[in-house]
N, C-alpha and C positions, 0 to 999 in steps of 0.2 A: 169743323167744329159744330157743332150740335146747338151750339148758342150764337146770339149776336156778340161783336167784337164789344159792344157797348156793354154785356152783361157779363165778359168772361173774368173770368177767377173771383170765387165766390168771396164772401166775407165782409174784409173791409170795416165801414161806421155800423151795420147790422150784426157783427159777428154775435153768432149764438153762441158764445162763452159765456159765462154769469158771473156779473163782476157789479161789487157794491161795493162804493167808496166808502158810500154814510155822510161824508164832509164837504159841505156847501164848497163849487168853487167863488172865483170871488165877484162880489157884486158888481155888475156892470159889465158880465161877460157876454151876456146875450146880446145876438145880432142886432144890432139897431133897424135894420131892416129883414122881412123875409129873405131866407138865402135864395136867392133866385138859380134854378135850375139852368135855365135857357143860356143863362152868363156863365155860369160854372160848364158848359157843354160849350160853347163859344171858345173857352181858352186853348190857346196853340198847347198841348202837350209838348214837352222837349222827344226832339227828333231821336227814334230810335236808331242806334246806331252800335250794329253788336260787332264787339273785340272780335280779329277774328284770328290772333295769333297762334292759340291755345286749340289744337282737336283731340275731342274725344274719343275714347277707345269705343265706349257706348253713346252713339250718337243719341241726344234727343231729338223732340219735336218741342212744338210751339205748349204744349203740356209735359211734356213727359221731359225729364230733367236729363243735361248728359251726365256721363256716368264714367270712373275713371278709374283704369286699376295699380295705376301708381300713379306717383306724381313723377311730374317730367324731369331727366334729368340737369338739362341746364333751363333752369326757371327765369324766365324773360322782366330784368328789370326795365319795370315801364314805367316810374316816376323820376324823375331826373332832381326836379325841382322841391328844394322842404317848402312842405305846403303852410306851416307854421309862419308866424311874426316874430316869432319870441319873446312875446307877453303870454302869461298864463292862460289858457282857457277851459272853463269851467263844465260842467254835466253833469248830470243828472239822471238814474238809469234804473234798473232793474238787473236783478243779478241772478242766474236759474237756478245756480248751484252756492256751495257755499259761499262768505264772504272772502275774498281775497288780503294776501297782504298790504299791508298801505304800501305808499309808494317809497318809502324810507326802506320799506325790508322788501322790495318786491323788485328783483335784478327785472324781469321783462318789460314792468310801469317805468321803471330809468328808461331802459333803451327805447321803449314809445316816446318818451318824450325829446329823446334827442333825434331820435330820427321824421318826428314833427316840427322837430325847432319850435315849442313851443311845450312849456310845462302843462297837461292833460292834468285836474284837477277833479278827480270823480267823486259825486256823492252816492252813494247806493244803498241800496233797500233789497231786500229778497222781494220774489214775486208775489209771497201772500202781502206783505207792508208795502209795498209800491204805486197802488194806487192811493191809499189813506195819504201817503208822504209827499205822493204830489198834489193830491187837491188841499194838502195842508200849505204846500209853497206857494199855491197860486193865489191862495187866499190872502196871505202876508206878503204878497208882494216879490218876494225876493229870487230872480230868479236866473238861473245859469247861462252862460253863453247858448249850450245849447242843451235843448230841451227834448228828451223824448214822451211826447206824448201816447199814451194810449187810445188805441180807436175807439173807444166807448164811452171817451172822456166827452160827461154833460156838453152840449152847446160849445162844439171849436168851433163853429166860423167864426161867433162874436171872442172868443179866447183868444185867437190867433190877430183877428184884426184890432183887437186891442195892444196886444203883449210880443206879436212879434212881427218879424220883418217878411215884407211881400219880395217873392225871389222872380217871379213873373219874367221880368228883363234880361235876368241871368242863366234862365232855363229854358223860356219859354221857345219852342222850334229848335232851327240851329245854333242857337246863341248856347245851348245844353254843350254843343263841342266841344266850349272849352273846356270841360270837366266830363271827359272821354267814357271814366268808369260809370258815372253820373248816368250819361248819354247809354251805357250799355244794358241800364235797368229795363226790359220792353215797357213801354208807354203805359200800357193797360193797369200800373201797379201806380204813375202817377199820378188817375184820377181820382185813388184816394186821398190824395193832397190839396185838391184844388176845393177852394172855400170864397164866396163873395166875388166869385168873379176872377180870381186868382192864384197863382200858386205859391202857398205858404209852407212848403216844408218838401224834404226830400223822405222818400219811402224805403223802409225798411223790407226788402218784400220777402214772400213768403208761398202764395197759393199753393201748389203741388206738395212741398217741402211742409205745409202745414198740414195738407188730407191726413187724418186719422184713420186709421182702421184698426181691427183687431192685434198688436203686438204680441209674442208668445216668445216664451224662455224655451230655444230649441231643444238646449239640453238637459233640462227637466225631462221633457218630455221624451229625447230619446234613449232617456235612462228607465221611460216604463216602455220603451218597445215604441213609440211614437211617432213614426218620420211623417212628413209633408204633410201634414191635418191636411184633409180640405172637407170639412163637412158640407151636404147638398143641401142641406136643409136648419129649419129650427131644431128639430130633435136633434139633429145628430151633434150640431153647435150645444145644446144642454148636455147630451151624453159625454160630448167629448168633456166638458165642463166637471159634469159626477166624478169621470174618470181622475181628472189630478185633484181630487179635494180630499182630504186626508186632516182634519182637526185633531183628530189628536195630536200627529206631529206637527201641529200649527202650522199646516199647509192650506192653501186654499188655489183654487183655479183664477178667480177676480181680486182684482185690486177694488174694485166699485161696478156697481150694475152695470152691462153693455148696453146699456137703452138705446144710445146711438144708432149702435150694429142693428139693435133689434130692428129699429125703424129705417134704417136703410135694408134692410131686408123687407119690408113691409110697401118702400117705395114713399117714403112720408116727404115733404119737401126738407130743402135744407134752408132752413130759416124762411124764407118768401119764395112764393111760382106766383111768375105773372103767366098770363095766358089771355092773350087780345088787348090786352093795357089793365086786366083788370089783379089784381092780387089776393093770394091766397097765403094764412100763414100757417105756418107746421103745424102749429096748435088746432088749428081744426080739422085737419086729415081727418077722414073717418077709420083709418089703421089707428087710431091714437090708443084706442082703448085694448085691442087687440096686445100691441106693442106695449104698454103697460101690465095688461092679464100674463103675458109672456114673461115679462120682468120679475114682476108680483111672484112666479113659477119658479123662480132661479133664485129671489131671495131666501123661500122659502124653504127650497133644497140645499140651502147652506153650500154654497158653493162660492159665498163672495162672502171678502173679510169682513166679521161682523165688525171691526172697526170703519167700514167705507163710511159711513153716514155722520162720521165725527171728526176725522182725521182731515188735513189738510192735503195738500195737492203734494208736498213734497215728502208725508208719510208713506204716499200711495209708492214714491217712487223707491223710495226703500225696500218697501215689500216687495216689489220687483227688484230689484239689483239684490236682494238677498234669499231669494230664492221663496220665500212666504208665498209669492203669491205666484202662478204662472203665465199671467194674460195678463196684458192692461189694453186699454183704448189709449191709442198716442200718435202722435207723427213720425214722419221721415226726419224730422228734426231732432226728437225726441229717442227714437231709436240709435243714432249719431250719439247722444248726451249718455246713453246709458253702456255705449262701449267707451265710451270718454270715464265712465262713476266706475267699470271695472277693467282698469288696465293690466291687475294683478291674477287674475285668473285665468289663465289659457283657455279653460272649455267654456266659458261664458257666451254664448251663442244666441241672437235675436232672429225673429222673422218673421213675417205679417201674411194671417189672413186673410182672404178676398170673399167678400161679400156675398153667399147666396143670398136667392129667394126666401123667403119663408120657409112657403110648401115648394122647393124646387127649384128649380132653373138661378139665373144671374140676380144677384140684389142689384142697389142704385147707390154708386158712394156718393161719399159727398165730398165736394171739389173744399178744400183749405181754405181758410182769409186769405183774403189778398196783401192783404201787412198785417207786419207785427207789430209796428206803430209807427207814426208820423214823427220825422225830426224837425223842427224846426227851431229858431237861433232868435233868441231877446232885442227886442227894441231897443234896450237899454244895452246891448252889449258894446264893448269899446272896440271890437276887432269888426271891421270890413265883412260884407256879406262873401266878397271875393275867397276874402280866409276860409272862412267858414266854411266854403262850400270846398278848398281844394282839400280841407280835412278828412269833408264827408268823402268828397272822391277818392283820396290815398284809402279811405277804410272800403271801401266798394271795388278796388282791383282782385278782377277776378283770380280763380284756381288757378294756376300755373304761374301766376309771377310770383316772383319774389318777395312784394310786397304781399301776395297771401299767405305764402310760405309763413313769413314773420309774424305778421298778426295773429295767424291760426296757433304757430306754433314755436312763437317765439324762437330763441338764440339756440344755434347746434352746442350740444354738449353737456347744457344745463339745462334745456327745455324740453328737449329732446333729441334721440341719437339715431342716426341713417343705417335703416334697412334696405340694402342696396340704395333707391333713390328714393324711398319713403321717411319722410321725418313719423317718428314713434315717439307718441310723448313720454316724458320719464314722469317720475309724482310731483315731482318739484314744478313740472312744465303745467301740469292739471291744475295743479292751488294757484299757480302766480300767475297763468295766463286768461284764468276766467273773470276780465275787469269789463265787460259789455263793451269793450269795442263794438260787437256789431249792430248793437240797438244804434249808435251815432248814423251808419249809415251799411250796407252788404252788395257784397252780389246775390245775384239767385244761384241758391244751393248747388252746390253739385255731387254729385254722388260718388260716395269715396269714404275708405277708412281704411288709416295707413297700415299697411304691411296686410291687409285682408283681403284680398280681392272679391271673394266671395260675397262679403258684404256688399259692393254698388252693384254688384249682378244681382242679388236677390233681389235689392231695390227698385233697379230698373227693369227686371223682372216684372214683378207687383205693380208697378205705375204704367208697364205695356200693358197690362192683362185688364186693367181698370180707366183706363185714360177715356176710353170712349163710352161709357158709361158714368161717367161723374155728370151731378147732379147740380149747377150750379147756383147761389143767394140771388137771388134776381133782383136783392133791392140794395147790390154795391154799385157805389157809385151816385146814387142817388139820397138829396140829404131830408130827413123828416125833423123838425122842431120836436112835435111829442116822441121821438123816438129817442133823438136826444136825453129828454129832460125825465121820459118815463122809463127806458129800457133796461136798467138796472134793477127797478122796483117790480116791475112788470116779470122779468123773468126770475128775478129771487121767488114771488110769490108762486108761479108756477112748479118752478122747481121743489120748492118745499111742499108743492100739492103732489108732485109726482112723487116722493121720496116718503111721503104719508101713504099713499096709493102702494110703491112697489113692498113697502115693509108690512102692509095688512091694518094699517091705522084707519085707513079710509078706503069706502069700497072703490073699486074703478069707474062705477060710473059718476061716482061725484067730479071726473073730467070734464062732461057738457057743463054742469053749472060751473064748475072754474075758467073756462071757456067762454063763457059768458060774462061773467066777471072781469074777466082780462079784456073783452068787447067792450067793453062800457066802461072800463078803467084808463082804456086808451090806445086800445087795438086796434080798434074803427077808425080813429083818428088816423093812427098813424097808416094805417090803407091809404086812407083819402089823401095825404099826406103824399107819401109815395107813387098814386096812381098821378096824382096831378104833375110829381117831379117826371114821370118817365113820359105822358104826354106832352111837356114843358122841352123835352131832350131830343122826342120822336124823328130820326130823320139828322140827328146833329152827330 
């Protein structure tokens, strides 16, 4: 590994996503105390302790995901025990794709719930309303059994040690055993949980399975003669771009500008680089301006939907599953969601670019968040931390048992029907199975799409060819007060200065003064902030 264990998998409370609630959460959530660094480095992590009934066809690494090209034929039931009370339990969650049916009309929400022994009560939001709707809950008070928060959510230590239960006891070291699938998350995903000295939630995780890189519609492209892009460079990444953009027939190459790619081709950090205790943030690279003039080049050439600058995250995904657009910037996860959005067309075909240089040689990707969000379970709730947790664990049994089987793809016949020993979702299994099960709690991803083999070979593919060149957030793990309370307002205003910059609104070099701006608005802070947490950690 290229990094310390303390720094690996990037993301986390820093993730450079840009995400504004707008909506105060509620008063009284700030820590009463500095979150002390030294105490949150001090806590026993729950003992990693990996499943090991299940082997993969495509072996991982401690990066690189394993990879599977069917599912097994007899799937190993590994819960014995309904994790449920049979009292209701409540949540609250995020939904990617459309809204599902309620549980009245949605045969697979019944069979969760009796194979819980307990009635699952969901409230949902799609992902653009999901953060408005929870800092709207927090604020009034009222809130579910169990709660998925978001990593960018203002000030959670004080949220969490107000509003919910400390699991410290129940996970901490080997006490994690008792909740096996719990225990099989590797450790490094549960330092994003730990707040005040404690551990308040189980992790959602994500790193690898979150890495972004270029995604491409194959079969666009091998319908103009197109196999295996690999462009060496920035030009040839633009040409190849010229090449599938076609406006008249309301075609375009981008979903939204690659600035990302750009700057990982440029070598730019991903979100913070420390280097001898001291930090650096993306924002000041001296590639910034380069990687913007580059951008600026691509807007220009009409090569990205001129709707990108207005549309929301789930227009983008349209354009992509309906052929408008050829590229997006997305994940391993997200590549997975989009053979899931077209089960109906046979040549529908995905597959990801790898990073050059600029001028040449290997870019620098950049390593995924470490979660996708923090669960944690209401002080006020009436069910047992014990419950709670064997919930999370039933939803966290990895790929090959039974219990994943179900979850992923709910009841043979009506959910979906076996290709030889691959469950294949039907439409019915798509609309009634997407109720966020896995934001409650997951395994880490594995790599796989039924009846496709070729899909977890490209994947793991892509993730050998990149695994040792990721780039990792060097300030997860580590908690900043101003980064908390500024991080949303801080990266809206930049983004709006890049998105002024790449359209021709404002020259490039008005970067330094926004740069500066964002230093003095609470950049600086938040260094100091962060150099103190990783000296505070040094050695722990």
């Amino acid at each position: 590994m290229p990094v310390s264990r303390r720094s690996f998998l990037g993301g986390g409370l820093a993730a450079a996503a840009v995400a504004v609630t707008g909506t105060p959460l509620l008063a009284g959530c700030a820590s009463d105390k500095k979150n002390a660094a030294a105490a949150n480095a001090a806590v026993k992590l729950p003992t990693y302790t990996k499943y090991g009934e299940i082997k993969p066809d495509l072996p991982g690494t401690d990066v690189v995901l394993d990879g599977f090209l069917k599912y097994p034929a007899n799937p190993v039931k590994a819960i014995t025990e309904v994790p449920g009370d049979g009292k209701p339990i409540t949540f609250m969650t995020n939904i990617p794709g459309a809204i599902p049916p309620a549980a009245d009309q949605n045969q697979f929400w019944q069979e969760v719930n009796k194979r819980l022994g307990s009635e699952l009560q969901i409230s949902m939001a799609s992902n653009d309303e999901y953060k408005d709707k929870f800092a709207t809950r927090i604020a009034g008070g009222d809130l579910p059994d169990i709660l998925n928060i978001p990593t960018d959510t203002p000030q959670i230590p004080g949220l969490v040690k107000s509003k919910c239960m400390d699991l410290t006891e129940h996970l901490s070291g080997d006490a994690a055993k008792k909740y096996p699938f719990l225990a099989n998350i590797p450790s490094e995903y549960w330092k994003g949980c730990v707040f005040n000295g404690a551990i308040y939630g189980v992790p959602v995780p994500r790193g690898m399975s979150r890495t972004s890189l270029a995604l491409y519609r194959e079969d666009l492209l091998a319908a103009k003669g197109i196999k295996n892009p690999a462009p060496k460079n920035f030009q040839e990444f633009f040409d190849l771009a010229k090449e599938l953009t076609a406006p008249k027939q309301n075609k375009w190459a981008w979903t939204r500008v690659p600035i990302s790619t750009i700057r990982m081709m440029l070598g730019i950090p991903n979100v913070w680089k420390q280097d001898g205790g001291k930090f650096s943030s993306m924002y000041e690279h001296e590639a910034q301006q380069q990687a913007l003039e580059a951008a600026r080049k691509m807007v220009a050439a009409g090569v990205i939907n001129p709707d990108a600058f207005n549309d929301k995250a789930s227009a983008r995904k349209q354009w992509f599953n309906g052929g408008i657009a050829a590229f997006d910037y997305d994940s391993f996860v997200a590549w997975n969601q989009y053979y899931a959005d077209n089960t109906g067309d046979p040549n529908f075909g995905v597959n990801m670019l790898d990073v050059p240089g600029f001028d040449g040689g290997e870019g620098k990707p950049w390593m995924g968040s470490a979660l996708n969000n923090v669960t944690s379970f209401s002080k006020d709730s009436k069910h047992s931390a014990e419950t709670l947790l064997k919930v999370a664990n039933w939803m966290a049994a990895p790929f090959g048992t039974e219990e994943y089987l179900f979850r992923k793809y709910g009841v043979a016949g009506r959910h979906y029907t076996l290709q030889g020993t691959d469950p294949v979702p039907t439409k019915v299994g798509t609309v009634e199975t997407g109720i966020g099960l896995q934001y409650i709690s997951d395994s880490t991803l594995a790599l796989y799409w039924a009846g496709k083999p070729d899909v977890p070979q490209k994947q793991h593919a892509i993730q050998q060819k990149v695994a040792d060149r990721l780039v990792y957030d060097a300030s997860y793990g580590l908690y900043s007060d101003t980064l908390s309370k500024k991080q949303a307002q801080l990266n809206k205003t930049m983004l709006d200065l890049e998105n002024q910059i790449v359209q021709g609104k404002k020259p490039v070099s008005a970067w330094a003064a926004g740069v500066q701006d964002w230093k003095s608005a609470g950049g600086d802070k938040i260094r100091t902030e962060l150099e103190q947490a990783h000296a505070d950690t040094a050695g722990k």
